[in-house]
Gaussian input, Z-matrix of N, CA and C with variables (Angstrom, degrees):
# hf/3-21g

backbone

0 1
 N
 C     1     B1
 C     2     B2     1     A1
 N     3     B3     2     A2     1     D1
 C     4     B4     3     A3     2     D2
 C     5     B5     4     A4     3     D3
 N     6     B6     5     A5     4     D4
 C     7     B7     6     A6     5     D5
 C     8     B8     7     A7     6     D6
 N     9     B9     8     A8     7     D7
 C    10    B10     9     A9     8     D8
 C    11    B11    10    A10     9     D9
 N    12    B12    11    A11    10    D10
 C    13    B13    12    A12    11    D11
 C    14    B14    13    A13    12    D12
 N    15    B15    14    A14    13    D13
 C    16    B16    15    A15    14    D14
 C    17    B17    16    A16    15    D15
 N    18    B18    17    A17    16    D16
 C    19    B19    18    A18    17    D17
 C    20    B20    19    A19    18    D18
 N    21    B21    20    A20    19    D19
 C    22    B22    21    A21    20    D20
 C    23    B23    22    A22    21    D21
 N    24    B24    23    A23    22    D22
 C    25    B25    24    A24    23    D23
 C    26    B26    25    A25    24    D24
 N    27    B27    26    A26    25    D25
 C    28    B28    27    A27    26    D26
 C    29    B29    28    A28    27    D27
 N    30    B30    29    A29    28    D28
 C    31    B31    30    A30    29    D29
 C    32    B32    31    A31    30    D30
 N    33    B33    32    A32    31    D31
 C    34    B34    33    A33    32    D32
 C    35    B35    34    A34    33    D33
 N    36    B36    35    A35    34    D34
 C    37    B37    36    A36    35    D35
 C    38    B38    37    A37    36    D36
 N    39    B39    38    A38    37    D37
 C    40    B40    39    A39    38    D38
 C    41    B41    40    A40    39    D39
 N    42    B42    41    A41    40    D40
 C    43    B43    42    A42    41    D41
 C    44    B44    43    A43    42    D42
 N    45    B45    44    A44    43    D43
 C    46    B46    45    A45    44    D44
 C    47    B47    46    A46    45    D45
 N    48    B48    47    A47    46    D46
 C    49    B49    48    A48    47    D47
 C    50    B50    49    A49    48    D48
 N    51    B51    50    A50    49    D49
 C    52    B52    51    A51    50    D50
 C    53    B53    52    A52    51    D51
 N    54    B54    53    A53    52    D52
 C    55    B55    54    A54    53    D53
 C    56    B56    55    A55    54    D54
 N    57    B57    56    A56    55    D55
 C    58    B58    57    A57    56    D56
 C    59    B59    58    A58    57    D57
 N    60    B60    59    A59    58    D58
 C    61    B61    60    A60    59    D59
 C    62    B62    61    A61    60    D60
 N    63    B63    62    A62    61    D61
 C    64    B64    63    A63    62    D62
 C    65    B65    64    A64    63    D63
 N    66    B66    65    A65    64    D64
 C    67    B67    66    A66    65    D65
 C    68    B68    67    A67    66    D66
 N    69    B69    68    A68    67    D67
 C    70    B70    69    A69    68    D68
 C    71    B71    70    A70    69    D69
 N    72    B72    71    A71    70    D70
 C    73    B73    72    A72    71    D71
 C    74    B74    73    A73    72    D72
 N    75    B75    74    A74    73    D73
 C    76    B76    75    A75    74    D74
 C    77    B77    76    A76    75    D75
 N    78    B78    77    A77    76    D76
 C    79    B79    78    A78    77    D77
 C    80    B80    79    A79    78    D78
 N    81    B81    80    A80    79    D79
 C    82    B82    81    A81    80    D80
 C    83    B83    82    A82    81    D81
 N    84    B84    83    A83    82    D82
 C    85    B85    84    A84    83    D83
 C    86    B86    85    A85    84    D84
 N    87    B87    86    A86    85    D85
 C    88    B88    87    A87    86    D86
 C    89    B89    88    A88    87    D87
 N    90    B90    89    A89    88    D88
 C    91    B91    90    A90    89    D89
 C    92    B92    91    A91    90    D90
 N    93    B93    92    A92    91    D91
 C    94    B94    93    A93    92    D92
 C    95    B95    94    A94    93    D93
 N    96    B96    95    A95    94    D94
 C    97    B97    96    A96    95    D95
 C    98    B98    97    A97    96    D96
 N    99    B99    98    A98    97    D97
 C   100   B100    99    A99    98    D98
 C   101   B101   100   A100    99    D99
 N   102   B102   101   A101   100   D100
 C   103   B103   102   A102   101   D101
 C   104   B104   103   A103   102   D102
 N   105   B105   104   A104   103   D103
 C   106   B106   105   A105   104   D104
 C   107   B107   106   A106   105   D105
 N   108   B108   107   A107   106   D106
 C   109   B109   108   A108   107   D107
 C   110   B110   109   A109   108   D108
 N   111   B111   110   A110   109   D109
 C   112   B112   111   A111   110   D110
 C   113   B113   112   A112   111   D111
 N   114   B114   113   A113   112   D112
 C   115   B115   114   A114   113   D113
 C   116   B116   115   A115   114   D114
 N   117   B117   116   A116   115   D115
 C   118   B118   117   A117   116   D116
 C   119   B119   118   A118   117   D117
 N   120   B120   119   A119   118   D118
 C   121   B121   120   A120   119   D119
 C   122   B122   121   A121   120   D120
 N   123   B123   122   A122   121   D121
 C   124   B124   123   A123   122   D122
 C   125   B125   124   A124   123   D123
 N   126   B126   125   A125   124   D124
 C   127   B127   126   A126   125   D125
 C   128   B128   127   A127   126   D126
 N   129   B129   128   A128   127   D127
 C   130   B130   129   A129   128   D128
 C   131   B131   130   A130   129   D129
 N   132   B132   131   A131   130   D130
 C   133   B133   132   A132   131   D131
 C   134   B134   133   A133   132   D132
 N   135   B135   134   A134   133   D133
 C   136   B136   135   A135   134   D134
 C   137   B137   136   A136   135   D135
 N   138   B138   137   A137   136   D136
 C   139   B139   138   A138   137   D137
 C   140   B140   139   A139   138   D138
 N   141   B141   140   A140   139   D139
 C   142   B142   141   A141   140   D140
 C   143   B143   142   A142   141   D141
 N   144   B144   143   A143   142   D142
 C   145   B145   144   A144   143   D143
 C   146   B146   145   A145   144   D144
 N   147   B147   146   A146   145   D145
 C   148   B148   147   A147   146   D146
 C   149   B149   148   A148   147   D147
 N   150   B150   149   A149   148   D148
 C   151   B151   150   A150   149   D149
 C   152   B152   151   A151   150   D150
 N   153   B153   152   A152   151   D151
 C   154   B154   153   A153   152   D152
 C   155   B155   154   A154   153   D153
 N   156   B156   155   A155   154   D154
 C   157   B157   156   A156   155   D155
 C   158   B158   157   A157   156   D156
 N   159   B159   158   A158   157   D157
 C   160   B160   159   A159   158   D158
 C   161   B161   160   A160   159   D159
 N   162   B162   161   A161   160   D160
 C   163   B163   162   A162   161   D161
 C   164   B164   163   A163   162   D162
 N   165   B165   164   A164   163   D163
 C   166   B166   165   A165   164   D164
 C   167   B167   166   A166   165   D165
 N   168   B168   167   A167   166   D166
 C   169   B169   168   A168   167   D167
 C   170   B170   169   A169   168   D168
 N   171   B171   170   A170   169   D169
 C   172   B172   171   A171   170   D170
 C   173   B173   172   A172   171   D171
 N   174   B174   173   A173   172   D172
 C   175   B175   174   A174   173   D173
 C   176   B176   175   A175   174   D174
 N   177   B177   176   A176   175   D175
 C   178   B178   177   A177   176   D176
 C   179   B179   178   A178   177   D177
 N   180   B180   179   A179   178   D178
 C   181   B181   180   A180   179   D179
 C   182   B182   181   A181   180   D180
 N   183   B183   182   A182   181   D181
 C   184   B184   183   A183   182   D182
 C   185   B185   184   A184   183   D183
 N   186   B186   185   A185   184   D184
 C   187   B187   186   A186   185   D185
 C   188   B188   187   A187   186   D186
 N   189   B189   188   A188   187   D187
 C   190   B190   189   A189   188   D188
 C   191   B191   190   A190   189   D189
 N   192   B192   191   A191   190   D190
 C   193   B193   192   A192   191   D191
 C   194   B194   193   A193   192   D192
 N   195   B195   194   A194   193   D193
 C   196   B196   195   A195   194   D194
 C   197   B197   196   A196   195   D195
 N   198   B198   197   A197   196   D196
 C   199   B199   198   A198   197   D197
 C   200   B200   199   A199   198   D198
 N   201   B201   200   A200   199   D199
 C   202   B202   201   A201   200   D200
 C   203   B203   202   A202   201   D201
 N   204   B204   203   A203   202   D202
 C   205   B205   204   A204   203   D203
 C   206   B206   205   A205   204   D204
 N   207   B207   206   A206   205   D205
 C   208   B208   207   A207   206   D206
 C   209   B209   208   A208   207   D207
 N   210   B210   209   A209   208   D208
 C   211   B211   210   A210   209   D209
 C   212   B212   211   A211   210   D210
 N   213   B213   212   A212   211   D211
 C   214   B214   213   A213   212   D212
 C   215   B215   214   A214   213   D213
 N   216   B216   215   A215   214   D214
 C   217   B217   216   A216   215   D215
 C   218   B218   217   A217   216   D216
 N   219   B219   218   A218   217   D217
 C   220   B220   219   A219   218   D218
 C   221   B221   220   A220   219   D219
 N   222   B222   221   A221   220   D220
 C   223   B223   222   A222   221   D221
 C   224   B224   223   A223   222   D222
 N   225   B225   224   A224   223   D223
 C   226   B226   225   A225   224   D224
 C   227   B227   226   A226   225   D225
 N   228   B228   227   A227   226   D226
 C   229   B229   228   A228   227   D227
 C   230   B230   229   A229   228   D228
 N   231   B231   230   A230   229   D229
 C   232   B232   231   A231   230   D230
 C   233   B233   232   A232   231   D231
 N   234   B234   233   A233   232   D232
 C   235   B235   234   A234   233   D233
 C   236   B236   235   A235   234   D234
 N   237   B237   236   A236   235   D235
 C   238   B238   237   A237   236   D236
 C   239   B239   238   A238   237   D237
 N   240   B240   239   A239   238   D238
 C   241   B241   240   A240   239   D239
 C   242   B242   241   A241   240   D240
 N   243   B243   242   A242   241   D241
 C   244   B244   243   A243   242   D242
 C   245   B245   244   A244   243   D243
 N   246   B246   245   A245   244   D244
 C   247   B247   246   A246   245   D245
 C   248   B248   247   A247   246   D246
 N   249   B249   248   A248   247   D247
 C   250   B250   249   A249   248   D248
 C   251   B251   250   A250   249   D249
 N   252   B252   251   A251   250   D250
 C   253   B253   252   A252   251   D251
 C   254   B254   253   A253   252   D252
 N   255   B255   254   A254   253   D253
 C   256   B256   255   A255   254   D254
 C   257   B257   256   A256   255   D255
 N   258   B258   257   A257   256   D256
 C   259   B259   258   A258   257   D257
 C   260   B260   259   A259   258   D258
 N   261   B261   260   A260   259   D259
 C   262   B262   261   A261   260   D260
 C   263   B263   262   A262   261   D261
 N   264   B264   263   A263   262   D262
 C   265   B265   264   A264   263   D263
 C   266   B266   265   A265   264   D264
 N   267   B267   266   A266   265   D265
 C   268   B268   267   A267   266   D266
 C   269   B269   268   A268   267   D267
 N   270   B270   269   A269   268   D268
 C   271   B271   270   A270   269   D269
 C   272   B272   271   A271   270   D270
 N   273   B273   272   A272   271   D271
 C   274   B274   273   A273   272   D272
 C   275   B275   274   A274   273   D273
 N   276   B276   275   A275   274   D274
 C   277   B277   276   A276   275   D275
 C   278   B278   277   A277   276   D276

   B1=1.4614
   B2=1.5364
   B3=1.1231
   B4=1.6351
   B5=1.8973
   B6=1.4366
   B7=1.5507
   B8=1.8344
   B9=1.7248
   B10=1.4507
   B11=2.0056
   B12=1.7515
   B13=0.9729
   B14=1.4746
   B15=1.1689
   B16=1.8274
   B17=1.6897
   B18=1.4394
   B19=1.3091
   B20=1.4180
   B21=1.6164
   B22=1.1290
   B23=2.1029
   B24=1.2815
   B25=1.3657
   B26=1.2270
   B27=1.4484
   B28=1.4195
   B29=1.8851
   B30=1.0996
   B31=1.4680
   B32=1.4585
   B33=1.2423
   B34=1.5670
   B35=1.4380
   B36=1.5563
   B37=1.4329
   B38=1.8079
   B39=1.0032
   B40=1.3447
   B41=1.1598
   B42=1.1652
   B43=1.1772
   B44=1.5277
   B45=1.6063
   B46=1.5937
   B47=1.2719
   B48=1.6079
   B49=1.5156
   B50=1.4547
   B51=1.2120
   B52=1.5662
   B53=1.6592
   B54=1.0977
   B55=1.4804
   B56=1.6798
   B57=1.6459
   B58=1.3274
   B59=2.0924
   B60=1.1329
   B61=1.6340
   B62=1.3035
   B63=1.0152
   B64=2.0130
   B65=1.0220
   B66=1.7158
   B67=1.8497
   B68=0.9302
   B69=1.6805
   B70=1.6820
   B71=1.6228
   B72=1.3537
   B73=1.6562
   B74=1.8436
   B75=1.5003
   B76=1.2617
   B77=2.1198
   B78=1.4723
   B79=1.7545
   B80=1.8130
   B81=1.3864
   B82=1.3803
   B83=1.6021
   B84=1.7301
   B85=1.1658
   B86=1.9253
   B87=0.6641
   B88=1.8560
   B89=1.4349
   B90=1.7669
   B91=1.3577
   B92=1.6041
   B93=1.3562
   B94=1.4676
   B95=1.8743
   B96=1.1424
   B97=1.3590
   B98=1.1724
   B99=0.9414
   B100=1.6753
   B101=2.0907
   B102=0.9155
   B103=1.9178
   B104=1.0724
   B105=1.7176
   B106=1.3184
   B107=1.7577
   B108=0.6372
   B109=1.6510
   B110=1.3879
   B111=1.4424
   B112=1.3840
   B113=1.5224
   B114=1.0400
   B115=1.5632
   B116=1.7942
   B117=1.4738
   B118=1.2840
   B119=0.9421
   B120=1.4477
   B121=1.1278
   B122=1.7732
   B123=0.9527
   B124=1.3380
   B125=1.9156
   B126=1.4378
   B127=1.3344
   B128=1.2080
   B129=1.4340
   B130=1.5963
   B131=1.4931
   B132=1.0476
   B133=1.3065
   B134=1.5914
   B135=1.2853
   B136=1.9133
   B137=0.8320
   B138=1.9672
   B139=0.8671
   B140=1.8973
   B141=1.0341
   B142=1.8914
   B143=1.7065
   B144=1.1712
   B145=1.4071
   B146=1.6836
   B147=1.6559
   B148=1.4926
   B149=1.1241
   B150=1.5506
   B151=1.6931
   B152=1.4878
   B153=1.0392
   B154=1.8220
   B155=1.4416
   B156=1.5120
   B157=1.4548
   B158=1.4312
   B159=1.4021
   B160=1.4118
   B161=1.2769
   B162=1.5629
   B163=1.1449
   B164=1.7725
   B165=1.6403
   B166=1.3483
   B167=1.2562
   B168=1.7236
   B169=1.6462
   B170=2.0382
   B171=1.3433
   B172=1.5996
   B173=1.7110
   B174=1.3502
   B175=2.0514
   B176=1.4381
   B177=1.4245
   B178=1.0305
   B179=1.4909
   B180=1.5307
   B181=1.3852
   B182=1.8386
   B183=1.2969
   B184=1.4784
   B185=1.6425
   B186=1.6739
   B187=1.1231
   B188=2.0300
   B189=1.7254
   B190=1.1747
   B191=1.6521
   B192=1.8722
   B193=1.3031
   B194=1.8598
   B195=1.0571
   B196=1.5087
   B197=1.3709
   B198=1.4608
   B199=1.6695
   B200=1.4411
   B201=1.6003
   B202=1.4693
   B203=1.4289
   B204=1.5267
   B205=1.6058
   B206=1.6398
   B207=1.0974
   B208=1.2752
   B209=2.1199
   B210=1.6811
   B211=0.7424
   B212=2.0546
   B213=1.3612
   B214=1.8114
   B215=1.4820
   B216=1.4664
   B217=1.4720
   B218=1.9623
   B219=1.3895
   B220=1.5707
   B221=1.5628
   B222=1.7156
   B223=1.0273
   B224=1.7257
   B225=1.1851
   B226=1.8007
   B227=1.4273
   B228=1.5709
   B229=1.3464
   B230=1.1599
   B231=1.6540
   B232=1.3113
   B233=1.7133
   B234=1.0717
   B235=1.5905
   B236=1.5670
   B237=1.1255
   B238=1.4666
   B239=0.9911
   B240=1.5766
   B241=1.0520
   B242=1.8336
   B243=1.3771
   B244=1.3414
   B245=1.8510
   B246=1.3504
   B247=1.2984
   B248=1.3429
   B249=1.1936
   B250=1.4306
   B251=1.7514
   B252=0.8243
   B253=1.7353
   B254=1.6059
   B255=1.3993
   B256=1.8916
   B257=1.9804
   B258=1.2400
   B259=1.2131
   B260=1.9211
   B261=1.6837
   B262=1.2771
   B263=2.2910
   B264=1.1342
   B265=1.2965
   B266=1.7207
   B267=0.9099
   B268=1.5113
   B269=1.6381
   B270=1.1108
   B271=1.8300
   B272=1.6274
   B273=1.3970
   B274=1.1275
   B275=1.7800
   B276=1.4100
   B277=1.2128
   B278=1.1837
   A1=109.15
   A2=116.43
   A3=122.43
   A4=100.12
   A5=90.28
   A6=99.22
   A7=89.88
   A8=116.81
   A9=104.61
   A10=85.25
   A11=117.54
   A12=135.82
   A13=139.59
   A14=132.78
   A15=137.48
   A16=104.46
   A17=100.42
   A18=143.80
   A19=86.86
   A20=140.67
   A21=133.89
   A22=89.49
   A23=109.43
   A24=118.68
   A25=118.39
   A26=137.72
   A27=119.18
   A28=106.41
   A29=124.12
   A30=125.18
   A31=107.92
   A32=100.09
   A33=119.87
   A34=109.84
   A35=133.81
   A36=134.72
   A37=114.19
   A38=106.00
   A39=130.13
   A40=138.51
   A41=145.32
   A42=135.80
   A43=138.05
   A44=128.08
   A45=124.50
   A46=106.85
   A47=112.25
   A48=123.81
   A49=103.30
   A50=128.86
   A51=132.30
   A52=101.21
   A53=121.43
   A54=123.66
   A55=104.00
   A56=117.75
   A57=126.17
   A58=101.72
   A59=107.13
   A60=107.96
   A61=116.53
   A62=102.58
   A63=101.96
   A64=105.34
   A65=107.93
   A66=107.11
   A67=111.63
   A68=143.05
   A69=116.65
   A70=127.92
   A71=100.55
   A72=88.86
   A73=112.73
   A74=112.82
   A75=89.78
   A76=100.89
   A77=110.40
   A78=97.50
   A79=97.47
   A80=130.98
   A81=112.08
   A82=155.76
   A83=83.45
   A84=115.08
   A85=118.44
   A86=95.19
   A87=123.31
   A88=84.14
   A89=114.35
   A90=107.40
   A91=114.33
   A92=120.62
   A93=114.60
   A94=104.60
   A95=144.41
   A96=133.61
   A97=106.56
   A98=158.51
   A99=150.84
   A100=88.19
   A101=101.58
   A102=91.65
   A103=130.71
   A104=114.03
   A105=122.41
   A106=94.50
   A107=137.65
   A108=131.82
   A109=110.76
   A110=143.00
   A111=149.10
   A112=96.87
   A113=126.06
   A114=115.87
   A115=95.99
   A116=111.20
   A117=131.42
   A118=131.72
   A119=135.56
   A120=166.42
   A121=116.83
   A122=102.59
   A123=115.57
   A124=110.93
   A125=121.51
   A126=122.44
   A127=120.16
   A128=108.37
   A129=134.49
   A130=119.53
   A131=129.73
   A132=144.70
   A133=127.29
   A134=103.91
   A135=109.85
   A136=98.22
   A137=112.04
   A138=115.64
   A139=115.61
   A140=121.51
   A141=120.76
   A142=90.76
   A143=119.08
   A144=109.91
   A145=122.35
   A146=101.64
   A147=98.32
   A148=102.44
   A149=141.24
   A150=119.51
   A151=119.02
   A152=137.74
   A153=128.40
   A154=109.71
   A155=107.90
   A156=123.10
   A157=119.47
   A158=129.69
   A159=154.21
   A160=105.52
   A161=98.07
   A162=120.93
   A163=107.85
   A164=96.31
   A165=109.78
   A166=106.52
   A167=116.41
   A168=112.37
   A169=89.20
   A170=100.39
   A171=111.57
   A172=101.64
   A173=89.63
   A174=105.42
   A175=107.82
   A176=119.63
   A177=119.95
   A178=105.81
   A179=137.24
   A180=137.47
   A181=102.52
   A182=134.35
   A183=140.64
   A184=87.20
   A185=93.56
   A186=130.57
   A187=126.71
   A188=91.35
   A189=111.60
   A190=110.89
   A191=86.48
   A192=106.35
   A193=111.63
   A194=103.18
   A195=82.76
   A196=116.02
   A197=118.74
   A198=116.70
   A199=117.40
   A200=106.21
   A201=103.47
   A202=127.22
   A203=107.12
   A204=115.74
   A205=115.60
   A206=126.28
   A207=136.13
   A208=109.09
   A209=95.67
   A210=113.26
   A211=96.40
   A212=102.31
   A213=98.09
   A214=97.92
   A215=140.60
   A216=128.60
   A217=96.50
   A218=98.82
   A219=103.38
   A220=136.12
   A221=95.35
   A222=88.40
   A223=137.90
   A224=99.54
   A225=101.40
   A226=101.97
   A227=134.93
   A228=149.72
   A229=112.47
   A230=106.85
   A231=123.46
   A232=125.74
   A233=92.42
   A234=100.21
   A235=111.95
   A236=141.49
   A237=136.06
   A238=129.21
   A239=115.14
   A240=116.85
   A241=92.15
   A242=119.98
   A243=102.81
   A244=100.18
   A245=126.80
   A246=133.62
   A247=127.77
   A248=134.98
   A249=125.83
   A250=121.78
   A251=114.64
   A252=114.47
   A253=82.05
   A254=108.94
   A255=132.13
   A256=89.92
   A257=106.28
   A258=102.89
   A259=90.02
   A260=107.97
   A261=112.64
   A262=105.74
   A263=96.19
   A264=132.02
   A265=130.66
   A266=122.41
   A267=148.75
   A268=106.95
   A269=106.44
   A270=101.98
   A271=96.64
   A272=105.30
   A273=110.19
   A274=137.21
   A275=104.68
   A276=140.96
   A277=160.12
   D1=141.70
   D2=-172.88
   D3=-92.60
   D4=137.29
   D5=-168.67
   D6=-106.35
   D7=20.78
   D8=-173.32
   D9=-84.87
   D10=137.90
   D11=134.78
   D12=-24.54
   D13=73.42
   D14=171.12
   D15=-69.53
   D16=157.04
   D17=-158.69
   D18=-86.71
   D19=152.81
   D20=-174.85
   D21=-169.90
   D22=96.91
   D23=170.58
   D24=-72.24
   D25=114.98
   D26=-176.80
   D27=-118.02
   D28=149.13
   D29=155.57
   D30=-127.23
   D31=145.49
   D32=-165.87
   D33=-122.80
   D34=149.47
   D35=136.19
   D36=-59.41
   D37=166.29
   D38=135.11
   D39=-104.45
   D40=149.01
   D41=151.44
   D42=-62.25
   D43=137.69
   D44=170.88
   D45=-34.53
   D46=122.10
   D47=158.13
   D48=90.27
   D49=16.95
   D50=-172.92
   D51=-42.74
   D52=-48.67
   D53=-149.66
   D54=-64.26
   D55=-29.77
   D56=179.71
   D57=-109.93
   D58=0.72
   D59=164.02
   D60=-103.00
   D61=-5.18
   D62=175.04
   D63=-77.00
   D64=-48.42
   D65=-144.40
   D66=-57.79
   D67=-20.10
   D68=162.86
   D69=-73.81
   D70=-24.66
   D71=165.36
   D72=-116.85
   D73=47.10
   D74=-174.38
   D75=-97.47
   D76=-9.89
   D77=-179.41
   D78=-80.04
   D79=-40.44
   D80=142.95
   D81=20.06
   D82=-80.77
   D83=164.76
   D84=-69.52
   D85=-54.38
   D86=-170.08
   D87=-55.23
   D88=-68.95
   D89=-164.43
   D90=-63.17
   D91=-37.10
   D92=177.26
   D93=-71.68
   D94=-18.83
   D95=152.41
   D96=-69.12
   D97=3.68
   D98=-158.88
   D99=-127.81
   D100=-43.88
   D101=169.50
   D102=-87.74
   D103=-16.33
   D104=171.47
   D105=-87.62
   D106=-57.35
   D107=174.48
   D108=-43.32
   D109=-59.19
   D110=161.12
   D111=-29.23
   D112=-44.51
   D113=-132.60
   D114=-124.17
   D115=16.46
   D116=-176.27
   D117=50.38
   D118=19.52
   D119=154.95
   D120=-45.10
   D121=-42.23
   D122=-177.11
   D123=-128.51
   D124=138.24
   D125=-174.24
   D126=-107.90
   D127=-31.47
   D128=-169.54
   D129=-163.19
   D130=162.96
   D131=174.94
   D132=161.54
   D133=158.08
   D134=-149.86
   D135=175.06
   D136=154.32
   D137=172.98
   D138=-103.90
   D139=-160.51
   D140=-176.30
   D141=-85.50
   D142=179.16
   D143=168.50
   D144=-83.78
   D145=-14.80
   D146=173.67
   D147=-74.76
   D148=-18.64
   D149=-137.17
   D150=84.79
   D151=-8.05
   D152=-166.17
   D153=-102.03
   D154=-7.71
   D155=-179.76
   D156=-105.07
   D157=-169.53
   D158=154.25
   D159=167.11
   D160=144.21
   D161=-173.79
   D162=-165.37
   D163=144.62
   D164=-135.60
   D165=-163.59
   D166=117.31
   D167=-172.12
   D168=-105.24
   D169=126.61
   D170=167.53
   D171=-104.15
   D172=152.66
   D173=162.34
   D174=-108.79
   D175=125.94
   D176=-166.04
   D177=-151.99
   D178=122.50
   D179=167.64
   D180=-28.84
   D181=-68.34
   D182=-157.47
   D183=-137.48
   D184=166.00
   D185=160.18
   D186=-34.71
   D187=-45.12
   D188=-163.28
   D189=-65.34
   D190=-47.37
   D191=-177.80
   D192=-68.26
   D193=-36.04
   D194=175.68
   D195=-102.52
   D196=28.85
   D197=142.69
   D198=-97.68
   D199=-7.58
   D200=162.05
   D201=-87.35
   D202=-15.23
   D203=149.76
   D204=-60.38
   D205=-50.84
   D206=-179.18
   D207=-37.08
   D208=-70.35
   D209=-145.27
   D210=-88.04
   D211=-19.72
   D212=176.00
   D213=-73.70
   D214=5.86
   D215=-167.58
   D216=-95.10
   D217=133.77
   D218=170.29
   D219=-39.31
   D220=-25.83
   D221=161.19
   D222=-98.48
   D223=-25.57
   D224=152.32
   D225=-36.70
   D226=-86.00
   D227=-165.18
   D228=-15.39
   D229=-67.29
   D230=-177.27
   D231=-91.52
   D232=29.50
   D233=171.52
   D234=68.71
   D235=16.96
   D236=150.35
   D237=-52.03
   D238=-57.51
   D239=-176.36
   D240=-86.07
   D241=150.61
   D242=-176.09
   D243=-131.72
   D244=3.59
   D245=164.99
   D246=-161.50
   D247=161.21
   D248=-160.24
   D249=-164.30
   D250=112.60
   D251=-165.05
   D252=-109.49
   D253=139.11
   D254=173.49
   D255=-111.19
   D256=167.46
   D257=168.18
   D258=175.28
   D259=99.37
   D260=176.04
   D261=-40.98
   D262=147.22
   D263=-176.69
   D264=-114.29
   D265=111.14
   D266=-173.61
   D267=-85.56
   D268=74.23
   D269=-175.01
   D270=-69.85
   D271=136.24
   D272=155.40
   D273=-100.37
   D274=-46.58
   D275=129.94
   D276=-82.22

């Protein structure tokens, strides 16, 4: 099995009222992006400027694995994020 790292594009929902539904799991959140980013796992991520988005390039062996990044984050868990399309990625630049 190849341990080389793929590109994994994700866009996400949020949920109604995110900004007052995060705040119990949003240092959580932060801290599990802050180790998946250290640990190169993660490249980027943000939200749209309203809030109704996220979007987020992961490194991930397969597909699988980086919807299991997706989905171990607090906010998947707890219903924030409330949908999510992955779609491996071809960096060119």
């Amino acid at each position: 099995m190849s341990t080389e790292l793929k590109k994994f594009v994700v866009w996400g929902s949020y949920c109604e009222n995110v900004l007052e539904k995060r705040a119990p799991f949003r240092q959580a959140h932060l801290d599990n992006l802050k180790a998946l980013y250290e640990s190169g796992k993660l490249l980027t991520i943000g939200p749209t400027q309203d809030v109704t988005k996220v979007f987020a390039v992961y490194a991930a062996p397969d597909l699988d694995s980086a919807k299991q990044l997706v989905e171990a984050d607090p906010y998947w868990q707890n219903g924030i994020w409330t949908d999510y399309e992955v779609h491996e990625w071809l960096q060119v630049y």
